[in-house]
ZAMARGU-4260 file (C-alpha; in steps of 0.2 Angstrom, whole numbers, plus 5000, padded with zeros to 4 digits):
<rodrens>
0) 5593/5644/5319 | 5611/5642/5327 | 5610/5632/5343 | 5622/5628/5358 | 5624/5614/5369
5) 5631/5616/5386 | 5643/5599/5390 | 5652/5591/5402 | 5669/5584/5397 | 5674/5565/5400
10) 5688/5571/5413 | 5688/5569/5430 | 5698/5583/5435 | 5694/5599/5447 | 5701/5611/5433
15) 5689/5605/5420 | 5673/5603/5432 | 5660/5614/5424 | 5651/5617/5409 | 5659/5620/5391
20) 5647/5627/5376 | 5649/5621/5359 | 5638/5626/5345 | 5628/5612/5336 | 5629/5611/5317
25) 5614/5609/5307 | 5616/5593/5303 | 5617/5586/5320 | 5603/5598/5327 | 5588/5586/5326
30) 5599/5569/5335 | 5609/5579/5347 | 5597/5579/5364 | 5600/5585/5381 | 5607/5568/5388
35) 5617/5562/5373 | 5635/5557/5372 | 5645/5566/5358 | 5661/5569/5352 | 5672/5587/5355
40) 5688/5596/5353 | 5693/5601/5369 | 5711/5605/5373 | 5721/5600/5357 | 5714/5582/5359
45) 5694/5575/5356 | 5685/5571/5370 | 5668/5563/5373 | 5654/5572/5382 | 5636/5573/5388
50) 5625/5588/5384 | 5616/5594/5398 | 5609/5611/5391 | 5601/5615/5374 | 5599/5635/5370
55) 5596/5645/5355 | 5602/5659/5366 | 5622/5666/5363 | 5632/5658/5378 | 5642/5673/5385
60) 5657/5667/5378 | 5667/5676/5363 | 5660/5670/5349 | 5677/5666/5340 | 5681/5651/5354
65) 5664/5640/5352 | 5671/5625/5344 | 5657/5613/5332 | 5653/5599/5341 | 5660/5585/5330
70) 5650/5571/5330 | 5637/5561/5340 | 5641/5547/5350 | 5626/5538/5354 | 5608/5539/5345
75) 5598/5537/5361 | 5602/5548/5376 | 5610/5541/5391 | 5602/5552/5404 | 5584/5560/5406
80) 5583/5579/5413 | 5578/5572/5429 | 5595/5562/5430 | 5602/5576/5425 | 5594/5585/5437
85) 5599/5573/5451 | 5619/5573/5446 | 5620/5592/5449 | 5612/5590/5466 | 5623/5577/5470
90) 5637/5583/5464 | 5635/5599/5474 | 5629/5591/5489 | 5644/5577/5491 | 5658/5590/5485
95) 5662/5577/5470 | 5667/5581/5450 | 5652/5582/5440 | 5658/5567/5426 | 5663/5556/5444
100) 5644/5556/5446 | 5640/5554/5430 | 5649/5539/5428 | 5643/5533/5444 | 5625/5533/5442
105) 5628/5521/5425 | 5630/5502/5427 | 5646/5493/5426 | 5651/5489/5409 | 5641/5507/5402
110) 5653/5522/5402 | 5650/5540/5396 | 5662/5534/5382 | 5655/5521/5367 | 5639/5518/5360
115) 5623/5511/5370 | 5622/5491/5372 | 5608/5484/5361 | 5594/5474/5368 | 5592/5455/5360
120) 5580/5455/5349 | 5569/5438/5343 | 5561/5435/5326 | 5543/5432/5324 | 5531/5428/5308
125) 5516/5433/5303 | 5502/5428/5289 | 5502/5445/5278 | 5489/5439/5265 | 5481/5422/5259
130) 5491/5413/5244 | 5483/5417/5226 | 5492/5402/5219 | 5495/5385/5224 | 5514/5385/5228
135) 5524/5373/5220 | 5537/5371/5234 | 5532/5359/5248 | 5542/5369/5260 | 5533/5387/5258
140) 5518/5375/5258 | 5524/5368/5274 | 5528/5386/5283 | 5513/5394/5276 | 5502/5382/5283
145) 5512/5381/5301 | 5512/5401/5303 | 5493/5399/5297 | 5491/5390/5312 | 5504/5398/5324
150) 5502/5418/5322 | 5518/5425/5329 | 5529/5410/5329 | 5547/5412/5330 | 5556/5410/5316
155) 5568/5398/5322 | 5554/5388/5329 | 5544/5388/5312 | 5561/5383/5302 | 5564/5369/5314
160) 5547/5362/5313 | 5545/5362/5296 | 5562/5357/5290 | 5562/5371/5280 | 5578/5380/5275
165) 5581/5399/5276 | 5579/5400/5256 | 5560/5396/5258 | 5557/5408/5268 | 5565/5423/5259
170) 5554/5417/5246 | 5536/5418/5255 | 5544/5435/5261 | 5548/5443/5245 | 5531/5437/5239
175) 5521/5446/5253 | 5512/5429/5258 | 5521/5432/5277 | 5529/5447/5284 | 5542/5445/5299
180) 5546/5456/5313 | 5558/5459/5327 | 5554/5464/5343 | 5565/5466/5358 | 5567/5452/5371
185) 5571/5454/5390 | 5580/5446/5403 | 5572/5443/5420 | 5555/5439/5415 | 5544/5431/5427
190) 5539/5413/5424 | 5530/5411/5440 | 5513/5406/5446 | 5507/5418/5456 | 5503/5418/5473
195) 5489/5422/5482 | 5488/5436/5493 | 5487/5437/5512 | 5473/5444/5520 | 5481/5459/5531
200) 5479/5464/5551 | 5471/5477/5554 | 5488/5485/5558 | 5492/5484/5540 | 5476/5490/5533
205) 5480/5506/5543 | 5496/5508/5536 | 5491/5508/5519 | 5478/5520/5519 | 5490/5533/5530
210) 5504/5530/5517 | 5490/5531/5504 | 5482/5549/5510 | 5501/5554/5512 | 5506/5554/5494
215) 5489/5562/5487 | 5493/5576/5504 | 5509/5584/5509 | 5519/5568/5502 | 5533/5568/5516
220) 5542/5553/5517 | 5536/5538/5526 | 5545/5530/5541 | 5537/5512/5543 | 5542/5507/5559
225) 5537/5488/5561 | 5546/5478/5573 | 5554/5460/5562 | 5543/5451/5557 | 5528/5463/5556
230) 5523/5463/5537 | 5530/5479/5532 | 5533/5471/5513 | 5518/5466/5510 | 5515/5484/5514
235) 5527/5487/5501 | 5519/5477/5488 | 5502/5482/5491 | 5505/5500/5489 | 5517/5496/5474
240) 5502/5487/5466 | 5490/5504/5470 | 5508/5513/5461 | 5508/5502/5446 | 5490/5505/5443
245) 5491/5521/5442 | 5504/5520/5426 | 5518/5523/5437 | 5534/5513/5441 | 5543/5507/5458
250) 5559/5507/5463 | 5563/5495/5480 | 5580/5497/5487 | 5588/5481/5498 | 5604/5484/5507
255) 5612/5466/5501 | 5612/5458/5487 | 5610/5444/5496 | 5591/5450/5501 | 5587/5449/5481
260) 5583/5430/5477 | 5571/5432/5490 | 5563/5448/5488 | 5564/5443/5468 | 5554/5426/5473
265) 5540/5435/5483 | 5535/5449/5473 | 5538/5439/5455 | 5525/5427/5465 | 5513/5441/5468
270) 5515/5454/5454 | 5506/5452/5436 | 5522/5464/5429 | 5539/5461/5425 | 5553/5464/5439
275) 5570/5469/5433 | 5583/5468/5444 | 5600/5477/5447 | 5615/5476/5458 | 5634/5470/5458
280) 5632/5453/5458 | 5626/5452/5438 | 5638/5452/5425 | 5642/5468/5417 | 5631/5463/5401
285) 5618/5458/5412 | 5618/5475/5420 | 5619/5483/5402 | 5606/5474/5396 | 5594/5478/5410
290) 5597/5495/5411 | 5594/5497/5395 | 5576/5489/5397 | 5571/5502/5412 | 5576/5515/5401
295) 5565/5507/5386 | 5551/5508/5401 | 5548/5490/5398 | 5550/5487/5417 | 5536/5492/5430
300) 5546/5487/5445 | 5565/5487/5447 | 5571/5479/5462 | 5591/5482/5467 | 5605/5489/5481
305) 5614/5506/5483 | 5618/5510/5463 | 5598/5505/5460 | 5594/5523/5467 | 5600/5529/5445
310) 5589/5517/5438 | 5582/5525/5426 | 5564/5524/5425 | 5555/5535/5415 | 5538/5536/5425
315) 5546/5535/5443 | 5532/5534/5456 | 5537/5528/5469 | 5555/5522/5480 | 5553/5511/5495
320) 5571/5508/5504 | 5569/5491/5516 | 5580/5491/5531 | 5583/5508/5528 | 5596/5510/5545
325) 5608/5499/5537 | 5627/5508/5531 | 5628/5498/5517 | 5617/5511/5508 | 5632/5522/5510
330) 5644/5523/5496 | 5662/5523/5503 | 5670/5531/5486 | 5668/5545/5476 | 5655/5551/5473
335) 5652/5547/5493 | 5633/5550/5491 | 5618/5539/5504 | 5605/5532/5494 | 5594/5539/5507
340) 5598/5556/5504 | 5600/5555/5484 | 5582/5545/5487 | 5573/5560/5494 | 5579/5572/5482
345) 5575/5562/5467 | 5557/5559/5474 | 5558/5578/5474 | 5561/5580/5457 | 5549/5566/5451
350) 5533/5570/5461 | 5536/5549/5469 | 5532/5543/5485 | 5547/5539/5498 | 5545/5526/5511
355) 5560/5519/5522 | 5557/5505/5531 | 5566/5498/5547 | 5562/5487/5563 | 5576/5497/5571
360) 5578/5515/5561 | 5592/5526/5560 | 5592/5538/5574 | 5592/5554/5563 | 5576/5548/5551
365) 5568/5543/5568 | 5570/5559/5576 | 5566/5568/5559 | 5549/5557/5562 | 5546/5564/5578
370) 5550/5581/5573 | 5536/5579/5559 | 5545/5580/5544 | 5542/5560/5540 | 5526/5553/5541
375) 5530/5541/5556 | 5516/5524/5553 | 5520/5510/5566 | 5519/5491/5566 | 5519/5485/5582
380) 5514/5465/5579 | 5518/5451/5570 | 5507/5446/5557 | 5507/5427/5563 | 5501/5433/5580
385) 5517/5423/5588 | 5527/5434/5602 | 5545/5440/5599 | 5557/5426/5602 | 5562/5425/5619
390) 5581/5433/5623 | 5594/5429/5638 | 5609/5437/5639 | 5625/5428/5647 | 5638/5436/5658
395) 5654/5430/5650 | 5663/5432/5663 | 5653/5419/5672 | 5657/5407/5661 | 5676/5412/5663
400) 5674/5410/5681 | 5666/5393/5680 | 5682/5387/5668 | 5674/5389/5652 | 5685/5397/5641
405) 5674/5390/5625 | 5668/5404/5613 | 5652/5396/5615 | 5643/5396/5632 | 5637/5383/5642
410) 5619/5388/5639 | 5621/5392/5622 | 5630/5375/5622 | 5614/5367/5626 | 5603/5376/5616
415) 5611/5372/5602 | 5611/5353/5606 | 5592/5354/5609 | 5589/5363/5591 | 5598/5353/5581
420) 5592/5337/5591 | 5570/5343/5587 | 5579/5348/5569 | 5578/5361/5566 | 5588/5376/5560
425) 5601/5392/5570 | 5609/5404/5567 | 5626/5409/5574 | 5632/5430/5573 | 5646/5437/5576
430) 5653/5454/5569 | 5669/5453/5565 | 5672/5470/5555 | 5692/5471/5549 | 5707/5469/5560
435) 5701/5481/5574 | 5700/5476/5592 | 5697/5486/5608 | 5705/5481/5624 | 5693/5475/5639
440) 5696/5465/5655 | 5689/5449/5657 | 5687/5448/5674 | 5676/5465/5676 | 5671/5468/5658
445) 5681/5486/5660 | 5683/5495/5642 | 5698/5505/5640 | 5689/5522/5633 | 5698/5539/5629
450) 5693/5552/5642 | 5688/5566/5630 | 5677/5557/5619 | 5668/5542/5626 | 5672/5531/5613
455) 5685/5515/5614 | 5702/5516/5612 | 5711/5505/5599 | 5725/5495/5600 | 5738/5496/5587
460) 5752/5480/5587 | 5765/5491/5578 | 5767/5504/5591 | 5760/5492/5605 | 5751/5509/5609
465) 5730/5513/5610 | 5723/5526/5601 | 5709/5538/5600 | 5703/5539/5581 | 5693/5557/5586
470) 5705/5570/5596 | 5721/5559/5594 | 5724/5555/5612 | 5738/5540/5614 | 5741/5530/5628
475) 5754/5513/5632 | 5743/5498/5632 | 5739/5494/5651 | 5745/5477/5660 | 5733/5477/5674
480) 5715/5481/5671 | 5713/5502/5678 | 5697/5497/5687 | 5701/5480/5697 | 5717/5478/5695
485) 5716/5459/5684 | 5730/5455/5674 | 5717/5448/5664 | 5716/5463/5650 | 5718/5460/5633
490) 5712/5461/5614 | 5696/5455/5611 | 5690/5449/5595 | 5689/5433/5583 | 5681/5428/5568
495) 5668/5418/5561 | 5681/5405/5552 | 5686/5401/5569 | 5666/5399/5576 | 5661/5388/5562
500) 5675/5378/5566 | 5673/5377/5584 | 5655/5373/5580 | 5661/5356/5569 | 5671/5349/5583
505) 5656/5350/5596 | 5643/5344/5584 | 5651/5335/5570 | 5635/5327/5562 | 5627/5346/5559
510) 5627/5351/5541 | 5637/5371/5543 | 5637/5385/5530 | 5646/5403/5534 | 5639/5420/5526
515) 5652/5434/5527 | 5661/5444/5511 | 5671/5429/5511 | 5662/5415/5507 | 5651/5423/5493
520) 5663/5430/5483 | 5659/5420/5469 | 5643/5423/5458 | 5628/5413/5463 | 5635/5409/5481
525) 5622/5419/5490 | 5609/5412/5480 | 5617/5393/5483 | 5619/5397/5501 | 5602/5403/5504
530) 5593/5391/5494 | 5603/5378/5504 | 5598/5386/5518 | 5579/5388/5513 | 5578/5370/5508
535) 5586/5362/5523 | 5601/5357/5518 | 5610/5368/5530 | 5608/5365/5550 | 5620/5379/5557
540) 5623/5396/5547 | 5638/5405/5555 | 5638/5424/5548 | 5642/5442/5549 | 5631/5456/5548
545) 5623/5448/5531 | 5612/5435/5542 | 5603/5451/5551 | 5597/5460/5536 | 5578/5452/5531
550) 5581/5434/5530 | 5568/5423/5532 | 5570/5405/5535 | 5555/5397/5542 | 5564/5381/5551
555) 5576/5394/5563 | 5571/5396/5581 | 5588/5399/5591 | 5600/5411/5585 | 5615/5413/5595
560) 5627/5430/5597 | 5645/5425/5601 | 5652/5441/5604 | 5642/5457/5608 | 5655/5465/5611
565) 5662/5465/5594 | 5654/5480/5586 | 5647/5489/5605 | 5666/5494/5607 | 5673/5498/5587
570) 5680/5517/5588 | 5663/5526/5581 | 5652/5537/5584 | 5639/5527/5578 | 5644/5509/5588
575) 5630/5509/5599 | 5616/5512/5586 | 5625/5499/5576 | 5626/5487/5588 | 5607/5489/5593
580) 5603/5486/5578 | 5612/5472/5574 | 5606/5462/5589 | 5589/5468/5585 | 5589/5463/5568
585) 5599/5443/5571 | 5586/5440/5585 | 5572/5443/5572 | 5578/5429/5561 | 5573/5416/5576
590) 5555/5412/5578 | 5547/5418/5565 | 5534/5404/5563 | 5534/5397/5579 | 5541/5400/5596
595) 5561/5407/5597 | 5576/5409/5606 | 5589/5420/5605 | 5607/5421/5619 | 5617/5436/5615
600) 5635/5432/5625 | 5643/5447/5631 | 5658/5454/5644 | 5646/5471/5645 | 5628/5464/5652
605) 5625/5482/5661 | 5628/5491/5646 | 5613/5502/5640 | 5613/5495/5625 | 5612/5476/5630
610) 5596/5482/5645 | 5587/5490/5627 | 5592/5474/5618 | 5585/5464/5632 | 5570/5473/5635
615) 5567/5474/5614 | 5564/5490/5617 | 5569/5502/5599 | 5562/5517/5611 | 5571/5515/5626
620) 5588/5513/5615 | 5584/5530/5605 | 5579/5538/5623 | 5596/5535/5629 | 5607/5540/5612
625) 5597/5554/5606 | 5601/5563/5623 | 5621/5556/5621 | 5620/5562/5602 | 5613/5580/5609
630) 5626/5582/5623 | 5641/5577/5611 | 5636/5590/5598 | 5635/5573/5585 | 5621/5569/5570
635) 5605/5573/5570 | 5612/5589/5581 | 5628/5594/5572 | 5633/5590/5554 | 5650/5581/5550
640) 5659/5584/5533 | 5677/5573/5535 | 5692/5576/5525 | 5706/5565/5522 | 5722/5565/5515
645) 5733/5552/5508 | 5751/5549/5503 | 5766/5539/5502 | 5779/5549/5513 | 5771/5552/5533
650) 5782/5568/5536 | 5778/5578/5521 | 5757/5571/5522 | 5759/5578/5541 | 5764/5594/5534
655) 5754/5597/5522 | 5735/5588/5534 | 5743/5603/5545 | 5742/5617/5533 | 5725/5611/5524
660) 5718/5612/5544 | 5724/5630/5543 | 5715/5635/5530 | 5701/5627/5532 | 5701/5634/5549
665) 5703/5652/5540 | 5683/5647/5532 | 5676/5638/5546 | 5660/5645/5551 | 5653/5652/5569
670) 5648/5640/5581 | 5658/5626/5573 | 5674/5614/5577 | 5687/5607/5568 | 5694/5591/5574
675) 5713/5586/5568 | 5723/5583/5559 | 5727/5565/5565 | 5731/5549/5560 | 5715/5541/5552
680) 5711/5522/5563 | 5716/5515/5546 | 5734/5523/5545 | 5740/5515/5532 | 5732/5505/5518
685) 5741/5499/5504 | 5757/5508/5505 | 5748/5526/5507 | 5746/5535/5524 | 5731/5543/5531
690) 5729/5557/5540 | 5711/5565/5543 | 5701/5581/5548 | 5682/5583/5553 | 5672/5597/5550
695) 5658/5596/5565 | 5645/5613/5565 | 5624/5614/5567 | 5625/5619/5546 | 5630/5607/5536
700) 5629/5619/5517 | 5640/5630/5529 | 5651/5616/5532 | 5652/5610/5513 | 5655/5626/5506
705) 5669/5628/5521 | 5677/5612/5516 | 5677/5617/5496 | 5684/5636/5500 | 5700/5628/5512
710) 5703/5617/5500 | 5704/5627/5485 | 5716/5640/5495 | 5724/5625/5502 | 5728/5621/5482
715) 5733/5638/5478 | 5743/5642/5494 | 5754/5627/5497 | 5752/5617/5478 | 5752/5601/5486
720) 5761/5586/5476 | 5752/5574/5465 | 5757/5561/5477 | 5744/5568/5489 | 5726/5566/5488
725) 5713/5573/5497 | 5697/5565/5499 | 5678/5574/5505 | 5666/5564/5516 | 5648/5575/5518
730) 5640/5565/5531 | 5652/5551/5534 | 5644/5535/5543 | 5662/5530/5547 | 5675/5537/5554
735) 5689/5522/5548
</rodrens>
């Protein structure tokens, strides 16, 4: 019987992005699987392509111009139906070309092209049948009598102890007297003793059973809302045991790779099964090579950041997502997809469990908890029964007032002296995202803020002018401060380089490490940097965002926050969520075996944010920004789809931002804004300007389908140059 394959070509190009039928020649008819890589003519040239659709049915194509597919690629599949599956959601749902996705939810070093990697394999030797004989060679005496002893040896262990040479053995295997064979051996294995399990509060308990009787009910996702501290992974683990035992597997998703070695150590410690692990900081073989293993099903649990969410496990059960607020879950180039959202449509496909996990949660999954589509379970105590750490906020200006113009205040001054002196460990924070700085006064803590939208103006040096990144509004950077008329207005920012270095001068005999993108781009820094810091060998770890996100480090009880500021005022939508959260999550780091402090220094004590921070109050912060998010018309109320084009000459890139905005505005649906053109914050990165639009309206599928319609007629109309690219953003978490 004839039978056709529908493919996708290995070209990541809008005019090829759909599906091409081939026929499929006998031959090839019992290799060639939905999933598999093969080889096609397409175009006067042969491509490589997967096969995402097998039918015996005609397509509705003439019949004259269905090309034989030429050969087979690869003798495994590469994806499963489900991925499948997931990559036409995706693709759809983040406007991005079907092979981009493709390509994206494979590891590095794996692409659609080539054959699969194979696993290592490892010899072993068995006793086929007992010798009729007597042997005359000593040496198949010698192995014969060893593997009698040592059923399954290795073969290179049985050679070594016996002195024996390879000629012996093909002997005894020729013979029958011993058969050998290979089996498949995988990296990541654990070696461990395990650890025993903690009894669990009664908190706990009653999060289990409520995320148990969810799965076997309506199966919604699960917020776990625990504040830091409050056991949520041993939640985790406990129900990815109940998972495991049921025959299926888990998939947990951490934010940063530099969570890993420590969530590796704990549940390798607990589990009886072996944990694979995935994420950027492996090698590309390494990557390969456990990929390959999930897809073999060997591993029950796979541990791993953003690009873990394409694992391919065959018996998925279950996806937990720890600090599930965090942006780094947001892929920032095509295909522009949050594991979050690729997370819940996969558990749809697969029948699993979802459950995100936070002490601070993003805004839009909390409301959606409240609103009833998540299961919303709370963990409102710390397991060890020891309070929050206790959290002082220091005027900055105060300080200046007094003549301090240190970075460090003079109480966090003598904190620090105090901690180091008992010895034990702190933790210094500042954000310090890019070159970006807003403009504030010292004296009064005044923020310059553009009057249409609320959100902190930006200073740009090469125009010496601020600007709002949403409407576009410019204005000449101020001498005097508008609100008490101090000369004392200025850009604020600095990095951690110059903290850790202030911090060596004032207490020369402390041992300091930083944490930040630049200090671990080498492989195996994280690991050295938190093992140093786990083991002591660190007193003071000065770090970005990466110190908030889960650590654990018994030994610190003062963590210090040089600059609240820093991410409070950055030009986003999202900049007082973020900086909540932040704050929320450093101050967890202190105190979490015995008593803790925390001092955040700020220029903005009276902010709402800071009072919520104070109070360590998550629902007093979402009480105040849910009813700012409603007002503004921003996420969870109205949907944001952001375009942005790119090119290398800024008069012809204005024209043409101007005419897409035209005929995007031709599509735009009722009830919804468009925002732009204008300069993207960002305006120029290497050699190529920016311009961006934004999409904001209560239907977001409206939105999308707007956003493909403009552009496509924008394509047509105006046949825009090469030089120029246009980018799609479906829910962008940033606005740079």
């Amino acid at each position: 019987m004839k039978k056709y394959a529908a493919i996708i070509v290995n070209r990541a190009i809008s005019a090829v992005d759909k599906v091409f039928h081939y026929a499929i020649p006998c031959a090839l008819q019992p290799v060639v699987q939905v999933g598999s890589v093969v080889r096609v003519s397409f175009s006067h040239q042969e491509l490589d392509g997967i096969v995402v659709d097998i039918t015996d049915q005609l397509p509705d194509v003439e019949p004259d111009k269905i090309k034989d597919i030429i050969g087979l690629v690869s003798d495994k599949p590469l994806f499963s139906q489900e991925l499948l599956n997931l990559a036409c959601w995706l693709s759809d749902y983040y406007v991005s070309p079907r092979v981009k996705v493709l390509q994206a939810m494979l590891p590095a070093g794996l692409s659609l092209t080539g054959k699969l990697p194979q696993n290592k394999q490892i010899r072993r030797l068995y006793l086929a049948k007992e010798a009729a004989q007597t042997l005359r060679g000593q040496k198949q005496q010698a192995i014969l009598a060893f593997v009698r002893k040592h059923q399954g040896a290795f073969t290179e262990d049985v050679l070594s102890a016996t002195g024996a040479k390879r000629d012996a053995l093909r002997g005894l295997l020729a013979k029958g007297l011993i058969r050998e064979e290979q089996e498949a051996i995988w990296e990541q294995e654990s070696g461990q003793k395990l650890a025993e399990p903690p009894i669990l509060t009664e908190e706990q308990k009653t999060a289990l059973i409520a995320i148990k009787t969810e799965a076997d009910g309506k199966n919604r996702p699960v917020l776990l809302f625990g504040i830091t501290s409050s056991g949520k992974t041993e939640v985790y683990l406990r129900r990815a045991e109940q998972v495991i035992a049921s025959g299926r597997q888990v998939l947990l998703l951490v934010p940063e790779i530099v969570l890993t070695p420590q969530v590796i150590n704990f549940f390798q410690q607990r589990l009886k099964k072996p944990v694979a692990v995935l994420h950027s900081g492996l090698s590309k073989g390494e990557r390969r090579q456990t990929w390959l293993g999930i897809a073999s099903g060997h591993y029950d649990m796979v541990i791993g950041a953003r690009s873990a969410i394409f694992a391919p496990l065959p018996a998925l059960g279950l996806i937990i997502m720890d600090e599930e607020h965090e942006n780094t879950y947001k892929q920032e180039n095509m295909p522009r997809f949050h594991a979050r959202e690729v997370a819940k449509e996969r558990t749809r496909l697969t029948q699993a469990q979802l459950i995100l996990g936070s002490a601070t949660p993003d805004v839009e999954s909390y409301y959606l908890a409240e609103a009833g589509e998540y299961l919303l379970v709370t963990l409102k105590n710390r397991v060890s029964g020891i309070s929050l750490p206790k959290l002082e906020v220091v005027d900055m200006r105060e300080e200046l007032r007094f003549g301090n113009k240190s970075i460090f205040s003079s109480l966090l001054q003598a904190e620090i002296g105090d901690c180091l002196a008992r010895g034990e460990q702190l933790v210094l924070f500042l954000n310090r995202r890019g070159f970006h700085t807003f403009v504030s006064c010292r004296e009064c803590g005044y923020v310059v803020q553009c009057s249409h939208c609320a959100i902190a103006m930006t200073y740009h040096a090469g125009e010496a002018e601020l600007k709002c990144h949403y409407c576009g509004m410019v204005m000449e950077m101020p001498k005097t401060c508008p609100q008490c008329g101090s000369r004392a207005i200025r850009n604020f920012g600095s990095g951690t380089e110059r903290v850790a270095a202030e911090a060596a001068k004032l207490w020369p005999d402390a041992k300091i490490a930083r944490l930040d993108r630049d200090s671990v781009s080498k492989k195996g820094s994280y690991e050295q940097i938190y093992d140093d810091m786990q083991n002591g060998r660190t007193d003071v770890l000065v770090g970005t965002q990466m110190v908030a996100k889960g650590l654990d480090f018994p030994r610190v009880t003062l963590v210090g926050v040089i600059a609240a500021d820093t991410s409070l005022n950055l030009p986003e939508l999202r900049s007082f969520e973020r900086t909540f959260q932040l704050l929320t999550q450093v101050s967890g780091r202190s105190g979490r075996r015995g008593p803790g402090k925390v001092v955040i220094q700020t220029y903005q004590p009276q902010s709402r944010v800071l009072l919520a921070v104070e109070k360590q109050s998550y629902k007093d912060f979402y009480a105040g920004e849910i009813v700012f998010r409603k007002n503004a018309s921003y996420p969870p109320f109205g949907k944001l789809v952001r375009l942005v084009l790119s090119g290398r000459q800024i008069d012809s890139l204005a024209l043409f931002a101007k005419n897409l905005a035209g005929c995007l505005g031709q599509h735009l649906p009722c009830g919804s804004e468009l925002w732009g053109p204008s300069a993207a914050p960002w305006a120029k990165i290497k050699d190529r300007y920016r311009y961006q639009i934004i999409l904001n309206g209560p239907d977001l599928n409206l939105l999308r389908e707007a956003a493909k319609e403009g552009i496509f007629e924008w394509q047509q109309k105006f046949s825009p140059p090469r030089d120029i690219l246009s980018q799609v953003d479906v829910e962008p978490l940033s606005m740079m």
